[in-house]
C-alpha positions in Angstrom: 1.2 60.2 -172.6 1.0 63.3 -170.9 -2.5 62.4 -169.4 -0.9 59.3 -167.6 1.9 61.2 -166.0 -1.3 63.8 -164.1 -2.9 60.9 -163.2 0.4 59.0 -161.4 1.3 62.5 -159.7 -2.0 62.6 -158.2 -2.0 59.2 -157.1 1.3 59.7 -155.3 0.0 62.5 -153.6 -3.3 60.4 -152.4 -0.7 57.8 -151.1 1.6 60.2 -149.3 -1.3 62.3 -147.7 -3.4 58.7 -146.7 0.2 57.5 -144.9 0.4 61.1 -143.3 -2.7 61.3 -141.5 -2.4 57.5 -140.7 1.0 58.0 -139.2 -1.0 61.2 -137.8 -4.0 59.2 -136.3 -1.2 56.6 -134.9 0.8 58.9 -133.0 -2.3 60.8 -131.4 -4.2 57.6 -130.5 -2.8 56.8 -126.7 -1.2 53.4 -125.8 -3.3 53.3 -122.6 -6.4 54.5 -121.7 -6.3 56.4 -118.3 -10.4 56.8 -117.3 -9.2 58.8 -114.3 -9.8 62.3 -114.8 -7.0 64.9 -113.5 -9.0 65.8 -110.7 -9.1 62.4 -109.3 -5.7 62.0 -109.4 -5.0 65.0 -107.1 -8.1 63.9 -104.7 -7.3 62.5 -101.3 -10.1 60.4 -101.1 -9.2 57.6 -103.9 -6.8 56.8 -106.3 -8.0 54.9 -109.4 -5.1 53.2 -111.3 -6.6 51.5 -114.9 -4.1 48.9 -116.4 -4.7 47.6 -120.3 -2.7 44.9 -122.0 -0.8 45.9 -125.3 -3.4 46.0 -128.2 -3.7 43.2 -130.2 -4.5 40.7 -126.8 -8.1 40.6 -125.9 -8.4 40.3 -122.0 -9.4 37.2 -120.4 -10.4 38.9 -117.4 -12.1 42.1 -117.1 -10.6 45.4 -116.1 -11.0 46.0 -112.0 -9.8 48.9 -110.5 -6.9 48.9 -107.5 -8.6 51.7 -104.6 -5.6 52.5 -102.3 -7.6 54.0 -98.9 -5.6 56.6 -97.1 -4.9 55.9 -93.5 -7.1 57.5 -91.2 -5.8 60.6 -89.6 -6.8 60.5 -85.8 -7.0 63.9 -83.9 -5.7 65.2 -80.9 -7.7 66.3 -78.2 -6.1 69.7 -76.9 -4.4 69.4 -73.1 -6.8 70.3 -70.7 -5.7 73.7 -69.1 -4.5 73.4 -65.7 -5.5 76.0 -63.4 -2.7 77.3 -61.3 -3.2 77.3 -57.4 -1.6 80.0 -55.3 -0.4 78.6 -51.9 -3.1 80.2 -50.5 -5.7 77.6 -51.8 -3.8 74.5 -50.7 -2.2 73.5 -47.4 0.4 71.5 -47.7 1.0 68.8 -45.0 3.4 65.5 -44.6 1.0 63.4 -46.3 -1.4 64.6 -48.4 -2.2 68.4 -49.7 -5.9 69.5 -48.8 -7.6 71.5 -51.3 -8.8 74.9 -49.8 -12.7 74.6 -51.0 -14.3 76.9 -49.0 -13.5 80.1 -46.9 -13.0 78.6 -43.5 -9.3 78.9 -41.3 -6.9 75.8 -41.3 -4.8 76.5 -37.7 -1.1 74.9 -37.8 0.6 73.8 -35.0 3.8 75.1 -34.1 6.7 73.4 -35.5 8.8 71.6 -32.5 12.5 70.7 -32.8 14.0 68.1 -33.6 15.3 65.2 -31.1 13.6 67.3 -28.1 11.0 65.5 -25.9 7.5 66.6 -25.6 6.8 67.8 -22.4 3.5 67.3 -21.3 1.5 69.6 -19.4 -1.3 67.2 -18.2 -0.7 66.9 -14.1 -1.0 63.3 -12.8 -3.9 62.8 -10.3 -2.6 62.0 -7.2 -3.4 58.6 -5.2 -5.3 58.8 -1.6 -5.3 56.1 0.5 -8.5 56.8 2.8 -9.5 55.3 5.9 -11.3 55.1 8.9 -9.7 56.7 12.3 -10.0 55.2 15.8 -13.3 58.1 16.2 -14.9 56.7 13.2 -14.1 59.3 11.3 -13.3 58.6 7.3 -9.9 60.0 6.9 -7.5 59.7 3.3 -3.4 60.6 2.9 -1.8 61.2 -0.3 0.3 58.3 -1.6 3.9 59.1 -1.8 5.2 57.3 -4.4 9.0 59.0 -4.8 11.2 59.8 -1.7 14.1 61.9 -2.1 16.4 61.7 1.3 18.3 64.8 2.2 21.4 64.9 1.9 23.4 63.7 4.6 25.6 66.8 6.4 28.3 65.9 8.8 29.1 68.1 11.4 32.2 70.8 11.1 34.6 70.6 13.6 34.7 73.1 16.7 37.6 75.7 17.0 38.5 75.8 20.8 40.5 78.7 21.2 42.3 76.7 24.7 44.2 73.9 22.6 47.7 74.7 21.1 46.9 76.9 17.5 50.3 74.7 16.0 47.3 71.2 16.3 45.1 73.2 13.8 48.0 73.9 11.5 49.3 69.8 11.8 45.9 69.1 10.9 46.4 71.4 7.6 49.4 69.9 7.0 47.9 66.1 7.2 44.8 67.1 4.6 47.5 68.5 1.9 50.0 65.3 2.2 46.9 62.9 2.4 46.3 60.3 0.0 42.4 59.1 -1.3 42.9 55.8 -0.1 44.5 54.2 3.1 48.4 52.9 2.8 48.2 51.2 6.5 51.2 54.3 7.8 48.6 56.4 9.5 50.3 57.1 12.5 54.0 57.9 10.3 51.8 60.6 8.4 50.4 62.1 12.0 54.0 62.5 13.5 55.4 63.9 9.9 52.2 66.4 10.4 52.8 67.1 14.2 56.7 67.4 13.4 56.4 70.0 10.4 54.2 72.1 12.9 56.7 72.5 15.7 53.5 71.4 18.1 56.4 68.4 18.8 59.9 68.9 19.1 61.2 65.5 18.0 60.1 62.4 16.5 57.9 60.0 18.4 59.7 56.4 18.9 56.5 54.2 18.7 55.5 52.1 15.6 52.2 50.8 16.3 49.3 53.6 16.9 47.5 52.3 19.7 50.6 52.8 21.5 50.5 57.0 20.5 48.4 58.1 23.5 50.5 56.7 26.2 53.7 58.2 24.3 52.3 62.3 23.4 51.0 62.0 26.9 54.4 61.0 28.7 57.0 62.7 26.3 55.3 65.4 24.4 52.8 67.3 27.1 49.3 66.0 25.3 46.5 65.6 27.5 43.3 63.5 27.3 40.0 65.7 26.3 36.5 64.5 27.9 34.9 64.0 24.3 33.8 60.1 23.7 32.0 61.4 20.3 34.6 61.7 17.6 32.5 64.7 15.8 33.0 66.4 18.4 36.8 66.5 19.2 38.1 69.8 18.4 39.7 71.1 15.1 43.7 69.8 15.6 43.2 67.0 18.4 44.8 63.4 17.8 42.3 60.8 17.7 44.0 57.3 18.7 41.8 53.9 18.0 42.4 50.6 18.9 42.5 47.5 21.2 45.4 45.7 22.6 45.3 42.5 20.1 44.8 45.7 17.0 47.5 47.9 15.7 45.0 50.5 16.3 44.8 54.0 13.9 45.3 57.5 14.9 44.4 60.6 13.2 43.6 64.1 13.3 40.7 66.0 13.1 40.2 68.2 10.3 37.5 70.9 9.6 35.2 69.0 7.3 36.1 65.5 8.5 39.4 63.5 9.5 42.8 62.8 7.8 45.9 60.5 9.0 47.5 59.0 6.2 44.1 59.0 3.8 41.1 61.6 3.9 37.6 60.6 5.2 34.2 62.6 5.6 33.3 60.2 8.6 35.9 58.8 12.2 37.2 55.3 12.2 35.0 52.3 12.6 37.5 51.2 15.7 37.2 51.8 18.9 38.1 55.0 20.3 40.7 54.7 23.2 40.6 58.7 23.4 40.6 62.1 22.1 43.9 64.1 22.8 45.4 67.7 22.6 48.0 70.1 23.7 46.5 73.1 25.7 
């Protein structure tokens, strides 16, 4: 009796160590193999990955491996230095820049202003026209090609010192009150003129001015001067124009032309009846 109970504690024991290192043996054993060492894992070259069905299936395919390839890593090329040029080694000009390359002396033209004209300094040849004289002779002339007139110059008018000084001073008178332009009352401007003078004493009665020579001859003392070229009646006589189917003009004569009712450079186109003053 006693025997049997040693021999059922050691078979409990046998029973409870067996299930121990079974449950031991279970828990070690891995669910999945991993062939991949821990190396390979951390390489950057490849990355295995091994899959395995639960136990108890047997594959119907056979175990392949997945290789994931890392993208290629492509390498810059370093920037390419660029050499600095001083503005010495290039010349800069409106359209392009010229590389100095060798030691030679770029000369620059002055800069001109702006909206100025370039004057050139290049004399034109001048034109001959040649030709044979009435010797024989070969002969050439320059070719005038621009003409430039002088300017025309009227005479002054003469001071006589024997005519009446108050003529001068009408005709001074006449050039201030004088209009630009003709107003057809020449001979009312000539006796306001003589008038404001005193060289008359009263107010000549005639209306048309061909008939003021026969009136400053009769009434006021005038007398006819031997001049038959207007330019060269003397500074203060009365000029009187005219014909007898005309009204005529009258005016005196100024130091740098003629004046009546108007000033002019040059005498009256009409015919000139006479030149008159007061001696």
């Amino acid at each position: 009796m006693h025997g049997r109970g040693v021999c059922l504690a050691s078979l409990t024991t046998s029973l409870l160590l067996i299930s121990s290192g079974a449950a031991r043996a279970q828990a070690l054993a891995p669910s999945a193999l991993n062939l991949a060492s821990h190396d390979q894992k951390t390489s950057d070259d490849m990355v295995q990955v091994i899959t395995e069905k639960s136990a108890g299936k047997t594959p119907d395919k056979p175990i392949t491996a997945i290789t994931k390839e890392r993208t290629p890593v492509i390498a810059r090329k370093p920037p390419k230095e660029v050499k600095e040029e001083t503005a010495q080694d290039i010349v800069k000009e409106p359209t392009r820049a010229i590389v100095k390359d060798s030691p030679r002396t770029f000369a620059l033209e002055p800069v001109r202003p702006m909206n100025q004209p370039t004057v050139s300094t290049t004399a034109k040849p001048v034109s001959h026209f040649s030709f044979k004289s009435a010797e024989g002779k070969k002969e050439s002339v320059p070719v005038i090609s621009q003409y430039y007139p002088k300017q025309i110059v009227y005479p002054f008018g003469r001071v006589d010192r024997h005519i009446d000084g108050r003529l001068m001073q009408a005709a001074s008178i006449a050039e201030e009150r004088a209009h630009a332009h003709s107003r057809s009352r020449c001979w009312h401007y000539v006796k306001e003129a003589l008038l404001a003078s005193g060289a008359i004493e009263s107010r000549p009665k005639t209306e048309l001015a061909r008939d003021a020579a026969q009136e400053l001859v009769s009434n006021y003392g005038f007398k006819r001067l031997p001049v038959t070229d207007p330019f060269s009646a003397p500074v203060g006589s009365v000029l009187v124009y005219g014909t007898s189917r005309s009204v005529g003009h009258v005016e005196l004569r100024t130091r740098n032309g003629f004046v009546s009712d108007f000033r002019s450079p040059t005498p009256s186109h009409r015919p000139l009846l006479g030149v008159y003053a007061k001696l």
